[in-house]
N, C-alpha and C positions, 0 to 999 in steps of 0.2 A: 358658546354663550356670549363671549365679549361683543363681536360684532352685532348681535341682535336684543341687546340688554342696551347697549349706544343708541341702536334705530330706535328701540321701544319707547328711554329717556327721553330721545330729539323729538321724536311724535308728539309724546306729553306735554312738553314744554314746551312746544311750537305752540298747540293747542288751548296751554295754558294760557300761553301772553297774549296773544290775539285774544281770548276771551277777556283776559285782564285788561288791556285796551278799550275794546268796548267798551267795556264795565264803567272805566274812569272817564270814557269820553262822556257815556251817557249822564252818568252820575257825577258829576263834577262837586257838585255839593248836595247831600243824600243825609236823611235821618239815621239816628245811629241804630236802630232795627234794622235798617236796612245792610250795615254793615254785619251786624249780627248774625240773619238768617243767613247773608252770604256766608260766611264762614266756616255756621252751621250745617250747609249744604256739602261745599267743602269737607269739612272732617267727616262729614259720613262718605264722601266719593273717596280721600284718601284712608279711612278707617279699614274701607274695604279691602284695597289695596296694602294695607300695613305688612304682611305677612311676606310679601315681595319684598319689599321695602326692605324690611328685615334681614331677607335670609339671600336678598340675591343682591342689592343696592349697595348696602352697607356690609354686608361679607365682604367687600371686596377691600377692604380698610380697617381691619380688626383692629382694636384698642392696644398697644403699648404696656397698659400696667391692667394691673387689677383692678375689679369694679372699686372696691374698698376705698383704694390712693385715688382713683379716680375721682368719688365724691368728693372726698376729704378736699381735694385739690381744689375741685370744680366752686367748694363753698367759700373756697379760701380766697379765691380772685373774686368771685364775683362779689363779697363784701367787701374786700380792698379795693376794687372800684366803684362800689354802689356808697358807702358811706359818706366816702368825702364828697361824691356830687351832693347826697341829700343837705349835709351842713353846709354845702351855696347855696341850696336850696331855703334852706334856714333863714341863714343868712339875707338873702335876697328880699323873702319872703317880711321880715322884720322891716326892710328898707323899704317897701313898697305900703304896706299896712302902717306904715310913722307914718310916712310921706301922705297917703289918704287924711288918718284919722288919729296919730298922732301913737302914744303907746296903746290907747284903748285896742284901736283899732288894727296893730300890730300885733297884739296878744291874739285879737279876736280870729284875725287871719292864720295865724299858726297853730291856733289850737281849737278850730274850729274839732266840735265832735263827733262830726260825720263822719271826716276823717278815715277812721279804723271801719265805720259800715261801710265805707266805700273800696279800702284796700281790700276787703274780704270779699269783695263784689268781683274787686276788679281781677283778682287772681288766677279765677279760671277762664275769663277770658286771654288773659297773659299766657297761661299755659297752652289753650286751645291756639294761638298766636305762633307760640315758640313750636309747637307739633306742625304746624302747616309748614313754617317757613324752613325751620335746621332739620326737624327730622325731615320733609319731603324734599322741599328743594333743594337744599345745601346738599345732600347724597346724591340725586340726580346731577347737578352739575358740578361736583366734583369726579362721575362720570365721566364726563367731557371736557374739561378744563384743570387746568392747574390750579391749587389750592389757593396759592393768593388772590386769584379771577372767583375763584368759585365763591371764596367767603366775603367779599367786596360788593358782589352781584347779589347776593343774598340780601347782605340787610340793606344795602340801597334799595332793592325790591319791596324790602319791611317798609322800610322807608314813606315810600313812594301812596302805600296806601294813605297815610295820614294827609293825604294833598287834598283841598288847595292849604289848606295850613302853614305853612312857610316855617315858622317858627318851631312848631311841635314836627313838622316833616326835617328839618336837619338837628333837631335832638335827636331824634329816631334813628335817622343815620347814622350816627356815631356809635348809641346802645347797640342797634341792630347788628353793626360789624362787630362789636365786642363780643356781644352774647355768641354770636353764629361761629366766632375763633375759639370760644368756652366750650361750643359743643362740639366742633370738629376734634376738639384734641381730646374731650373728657365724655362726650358722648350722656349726660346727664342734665334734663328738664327740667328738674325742678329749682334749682338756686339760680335760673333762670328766666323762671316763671316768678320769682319770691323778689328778685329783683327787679323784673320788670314792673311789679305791681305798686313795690314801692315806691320806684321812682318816677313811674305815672300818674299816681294818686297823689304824692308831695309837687309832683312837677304844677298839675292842675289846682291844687290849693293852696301853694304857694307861690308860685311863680305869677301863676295866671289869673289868683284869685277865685277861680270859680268853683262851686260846690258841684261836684259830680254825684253825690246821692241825691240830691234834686234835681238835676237833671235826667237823670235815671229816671225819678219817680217821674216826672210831669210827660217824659217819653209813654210809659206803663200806663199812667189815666185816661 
């Protein structure tokens, strides 16, 4: 089975990236539906495919501790790293909103009320996110590769979708190898997904100033 689980892996992932090429050549800058259905397409080709994934891919790397220590673990990093980015976030966020429009417009920026509609928006796409790339990829080419290559290659791969963006492409970066190290060793999506949503919904309304539930909406009309 080893030898023909490698060829199956190398096949998929050949096939992946050249279509992922494509993809970014054609689409260089693309509506975010567009990104949407993609991935939608996606989880339903890997949905199908899960049961493999499952019982042949990742068999091959059984967890360490218990489910129980695992979460407990998995919640415990990913808030000890997700916090203190959000309060630079804060932080920044207040510096940028004076600097505009003075306190008014500092408050307005931070505590815009969208906000909380838009984290609750953004979550399953977060999770939908975290399932393509650490559950599919990251077990695939931990396959083929040694863990430090495999979890590097992952979330740069995360990464990489956020392009042409520069800015929101090597934040991404950084999460992306974090999260993809979170789930290699604890194997658990969701403080994951709780993290990602946070820190892309604060990143975009604080950092960036922009309201992503109006964005949303005027995409949807």
């Amino acid at each position: 089975m080893g030898q023909s689980l490698r060829h199956r892996v190398l096949t998929e992932l050949f096939v992946l990236g050249v279509l992922t090429i494509v993809f970014l050549v054609v689409f260089p800058v693309r509506a975010i539906y567009i990104d949407v259905l993609l991935a939608l397409f996606a989880l339903c080709l890997i949905a199908s495919n899960a049961r493999f994934t499952r019982n042949y891919v990742w068999a091959q790397f059984p967890p360490e501790e218990d489910l129980g220590t695992r979460v407990r673990r998995s919640y415990l990093l990913a808030a000890a790293a997700t916090i203190p980015v959000i309060l630079a976030f804060v932080a920044i966020g207040l510096a940028l909103g004076y600097r505009e429009s003075g306190w008014d417009g500092a408050w307005a920026r931070l505590l815009n009320y969208h906000l909380p509609v838009a984290f609750a928006l953004y979550l399953p796409w977060a999770l939908l996110q975290q399932f393509l790339f650490q559950f599919y990829l990251l077990g695939r080419l931990l396959t083929l590769f040694p863990a430090a290559i495999s979890v590097v290659t992952t979330g740069m791969a995360y990464s990489f979708v956020h392009l042409p963006d520069i800015g929101v492409t090597l934040a991404a970066a950084a999460a992306g190898i974090f999260w993809t190290f979170l789930y290699r060793r604890y194997r658990v999506l969701l403080p994951l997904g709780l993290s990602h949503a946070l820190l892309g919904s604060t990143f975009y309304y604080w950092v960036y100033g922009q309201d992503l539930f109006m964005v949303w909406k005027e995409v949807l009309q």
